[in-house]
C-alpha positions as CSV (number, residue, x, y, z in Angstrom):
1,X,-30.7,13.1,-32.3
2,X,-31.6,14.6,-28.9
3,X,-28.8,13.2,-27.7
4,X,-26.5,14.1,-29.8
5,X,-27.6,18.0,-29.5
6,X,-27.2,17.6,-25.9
7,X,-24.0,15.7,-25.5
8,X,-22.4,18.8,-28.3
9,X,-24.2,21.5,-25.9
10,X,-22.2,20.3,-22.8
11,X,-19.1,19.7,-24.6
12,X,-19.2,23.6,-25.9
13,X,-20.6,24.3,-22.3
14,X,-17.3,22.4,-21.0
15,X,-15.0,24.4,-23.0
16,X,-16.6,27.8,-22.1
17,X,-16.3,27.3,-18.1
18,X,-12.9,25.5,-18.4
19,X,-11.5,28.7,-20.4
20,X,-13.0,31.2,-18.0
21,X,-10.4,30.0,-15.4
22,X,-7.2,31.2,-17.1
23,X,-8.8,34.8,-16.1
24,X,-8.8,34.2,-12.5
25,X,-6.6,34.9,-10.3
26,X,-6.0,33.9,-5.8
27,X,-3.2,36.1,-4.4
28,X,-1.8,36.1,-0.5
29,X,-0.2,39.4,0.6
30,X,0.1,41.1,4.4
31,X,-1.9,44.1,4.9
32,X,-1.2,46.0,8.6
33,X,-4.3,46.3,10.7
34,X,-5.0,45.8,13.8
35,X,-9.1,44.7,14.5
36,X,-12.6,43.8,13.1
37,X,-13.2,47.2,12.5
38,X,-9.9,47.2,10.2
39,X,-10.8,43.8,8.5
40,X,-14.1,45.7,7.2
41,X,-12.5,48.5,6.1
42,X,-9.5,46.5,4.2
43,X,-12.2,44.0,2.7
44,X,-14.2,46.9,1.4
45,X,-11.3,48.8,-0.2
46,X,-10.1,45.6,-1.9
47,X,-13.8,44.3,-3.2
48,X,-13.3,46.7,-6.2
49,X,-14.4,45.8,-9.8
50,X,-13.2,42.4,-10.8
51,X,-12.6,41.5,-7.5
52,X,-14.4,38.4,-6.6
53,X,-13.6,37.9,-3.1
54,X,-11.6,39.5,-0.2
55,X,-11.2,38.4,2.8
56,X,-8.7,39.5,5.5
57,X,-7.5,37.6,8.4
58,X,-7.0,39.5,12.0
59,X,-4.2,37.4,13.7
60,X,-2.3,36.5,10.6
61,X,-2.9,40.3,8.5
62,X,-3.2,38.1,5.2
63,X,-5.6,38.9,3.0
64,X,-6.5,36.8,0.2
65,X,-7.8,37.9,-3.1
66,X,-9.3,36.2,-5.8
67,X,-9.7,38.2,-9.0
68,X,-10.3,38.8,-12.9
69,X,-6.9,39.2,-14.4
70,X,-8.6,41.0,-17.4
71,X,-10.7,43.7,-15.5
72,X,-7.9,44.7,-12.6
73,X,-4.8,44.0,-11.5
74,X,-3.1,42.9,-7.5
75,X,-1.8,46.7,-7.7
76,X,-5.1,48.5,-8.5
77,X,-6.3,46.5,-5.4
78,X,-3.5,47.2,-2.9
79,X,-3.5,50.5,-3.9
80,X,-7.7,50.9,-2.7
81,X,-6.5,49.0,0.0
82,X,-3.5,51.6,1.1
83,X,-5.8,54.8,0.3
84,X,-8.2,53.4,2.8
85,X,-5.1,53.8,5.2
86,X,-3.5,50.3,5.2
87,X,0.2,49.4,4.2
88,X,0.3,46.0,2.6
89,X,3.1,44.4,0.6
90,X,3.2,46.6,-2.8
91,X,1.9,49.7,-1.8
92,X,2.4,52.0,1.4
93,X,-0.3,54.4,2.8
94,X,0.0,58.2,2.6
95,X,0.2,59.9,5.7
96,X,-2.6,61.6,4.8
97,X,-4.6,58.6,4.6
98,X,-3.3,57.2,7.7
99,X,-4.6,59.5,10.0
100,X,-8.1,59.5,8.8
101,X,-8.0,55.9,10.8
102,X,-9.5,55.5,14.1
103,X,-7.3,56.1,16.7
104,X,-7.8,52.6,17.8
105,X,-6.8,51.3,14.4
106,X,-3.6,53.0,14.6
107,X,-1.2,50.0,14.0
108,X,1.9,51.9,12.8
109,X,1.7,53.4,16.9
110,X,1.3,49.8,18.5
111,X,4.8,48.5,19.7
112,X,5.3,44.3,18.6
């Protein structure tokens, strides 16, 4: 009988993990930035609620996302990710926002 009560428990258990993944979401998009200093900065804008993970890579300006589709959304993250002063794929940073960057992080200035 103890069996049987634990072989229905994993089966239910099964079910419950396996649905959470429909809610998750990994994204790619191209955010400008220039250093570390910038990757910090991006990575902490995007790690808003529902956001699992964010990371940012230097050389290639990707930054990944992995997220829960029911709590936000790819545009509620680029857009804490442009208010910190970043352009990335969806969503362009004010000017405003911009020049609150250190002038080392300047990226729309540096000449490819």
């Amino acid at each position: 009988m103890k069996r049987v009560i634990a072989f229905v428990l994993f089966i239910f258990s099964s079910f419950y993990l396996f649905g959470q993944d429909k809610d998750i979401a990994t994204e790619h998009y191209k955010v400008n930035g220039i250093c570390e200093q910038c990757k910090k900065r991006i990575e902490d804008a995007a790690y808003i609620k529902g956001v699992k993970k964010a990371e940012w890579n230097v050389k290639t300006h990707d930054l990944t996302i992995t997220y829960r589709l029911s709590k936000t959304s790819a545009n509620t993250i680029l857009t804490s990710v442009a208010k910190a002063g970043h352009d990335n794929d969806l969503v362009l940073a004010t000017d405003e926002d911009y020049k609150k960057l250190p002038s080392c992080c300047l990226y729309r200035t540096i000449k490819k």
